[in-house]
C-alpha positions as a printed Julia matrix, in Angstrom:
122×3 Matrix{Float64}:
   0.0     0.0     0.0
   1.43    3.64   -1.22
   0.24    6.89   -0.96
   1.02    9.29   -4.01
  -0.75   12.55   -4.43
  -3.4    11.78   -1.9
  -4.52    8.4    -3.43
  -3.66    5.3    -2.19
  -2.61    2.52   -4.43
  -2.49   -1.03   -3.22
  -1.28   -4.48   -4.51
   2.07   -5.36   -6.32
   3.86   -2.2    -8.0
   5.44   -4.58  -10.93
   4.05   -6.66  -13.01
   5.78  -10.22  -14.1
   5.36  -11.62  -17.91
   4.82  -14.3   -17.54
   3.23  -14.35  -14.03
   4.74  -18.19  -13.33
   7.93  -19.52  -14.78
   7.7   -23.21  -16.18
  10.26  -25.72  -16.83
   7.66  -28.34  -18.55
   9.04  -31.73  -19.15
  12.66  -31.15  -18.62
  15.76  -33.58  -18.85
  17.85  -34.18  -16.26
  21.58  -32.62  -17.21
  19.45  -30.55  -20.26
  20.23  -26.41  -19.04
  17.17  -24.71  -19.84
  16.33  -20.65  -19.62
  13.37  -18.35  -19.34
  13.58  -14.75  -19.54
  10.62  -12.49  -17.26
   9.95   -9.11  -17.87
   9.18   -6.69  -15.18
   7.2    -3.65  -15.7
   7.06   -0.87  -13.35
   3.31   -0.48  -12.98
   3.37    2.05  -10.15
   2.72    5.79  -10.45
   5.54    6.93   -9.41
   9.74    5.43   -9.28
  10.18    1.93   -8.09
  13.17   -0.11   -8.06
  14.34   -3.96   -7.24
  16.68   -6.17   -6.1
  17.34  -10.07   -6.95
  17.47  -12.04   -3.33
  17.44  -15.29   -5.08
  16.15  -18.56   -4.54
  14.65  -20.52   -1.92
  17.98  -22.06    0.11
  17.38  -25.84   -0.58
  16.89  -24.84   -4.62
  19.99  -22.35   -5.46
  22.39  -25.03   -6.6
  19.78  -25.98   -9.66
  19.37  -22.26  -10.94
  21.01  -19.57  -12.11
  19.95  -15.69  -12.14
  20.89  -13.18  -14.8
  20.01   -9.54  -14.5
  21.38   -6.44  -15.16
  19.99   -4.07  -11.85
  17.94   -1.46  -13.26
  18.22    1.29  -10.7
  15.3     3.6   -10.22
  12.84    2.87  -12.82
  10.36    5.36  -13.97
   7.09    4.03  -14.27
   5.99    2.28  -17.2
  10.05    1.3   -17.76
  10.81   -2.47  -18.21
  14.01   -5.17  -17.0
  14.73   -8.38  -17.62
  15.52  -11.45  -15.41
  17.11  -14.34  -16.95
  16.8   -17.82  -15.15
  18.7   -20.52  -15.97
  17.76  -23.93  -15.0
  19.89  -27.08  -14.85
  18.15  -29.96  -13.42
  20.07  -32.51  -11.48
  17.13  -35.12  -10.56
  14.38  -36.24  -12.18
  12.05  -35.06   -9.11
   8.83  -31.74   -9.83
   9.77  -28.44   -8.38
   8.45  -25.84   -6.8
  10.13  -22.81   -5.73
   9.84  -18.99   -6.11
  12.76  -16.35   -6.61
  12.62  -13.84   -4.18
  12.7    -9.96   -5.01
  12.78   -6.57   -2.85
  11.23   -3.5    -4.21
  11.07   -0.12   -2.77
   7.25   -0.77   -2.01
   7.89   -4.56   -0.31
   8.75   -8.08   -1.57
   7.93   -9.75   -4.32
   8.3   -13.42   -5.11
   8.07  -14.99   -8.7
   6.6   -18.37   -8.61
   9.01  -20.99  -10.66
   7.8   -24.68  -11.47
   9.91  -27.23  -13.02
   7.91  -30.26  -14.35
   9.09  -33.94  -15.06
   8.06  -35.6   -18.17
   5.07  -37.53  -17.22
   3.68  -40.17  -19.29
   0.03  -40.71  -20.02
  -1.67  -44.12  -20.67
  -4.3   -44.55  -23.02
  -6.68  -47.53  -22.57
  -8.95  -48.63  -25.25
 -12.02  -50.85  -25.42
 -11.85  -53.99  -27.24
């Protein structure tokens, strides 16, 4: 929640495209990436900064950004992550981010191949 020029403006102050990063049917040893683009959508200067991933996760991904310093509103950055799987095991995680109005996490899911069985009538 932020005040400017006597409104107040709730909820998050960036927006994330897309809103959950997915790893769908990945290969164990395969290094995928996914870019997300944050927009400022605040009315006034915002800024971030990359904490990182949850503890237990950081070994399987790696995040590439270039910090954006005070971004006007309307202004875009980019967050690479990079995402080498070691097991064959679903994952969900988040990476962690801390604006100028609070934090901010960015929901990540990596997803085993899963097979699906057919069964026909005879």
């Amino acid at each position: 929640e932020k005040k400017i020029l006597g409104k107040t403006y709730k909820g998050s102050k960036f927006l994330c495209q897309p809103e959950i990063v997915e790893f769908k049917d990945f290969i164990v040893g395969k290094k995928r990436r996914k870019r997300v683009v944050l927009t400022n959508v605040s009315f006034t200067f915002n800024s971030f900064r990359v904490e990182g991933i949850e503890m237990k996760y950081q070994d399987l991904f790696e995040v590439n950004y270039k910090p954006p310093g005070r971004m006007s509103a309307g202004l875009t950055a980019t967050i690479e992550i990079v995402f080498l799987p070691e097991q064959n095991l679903d994952i969900i995680t988040y990476l962690a981010l801390i604006t100028e109005t609070g934090p901010l996490r960015i929901p990540i899911e990596c997803r085993t191949r899963k097979v699906r069985r057919k069964l026909t009538k005879e």
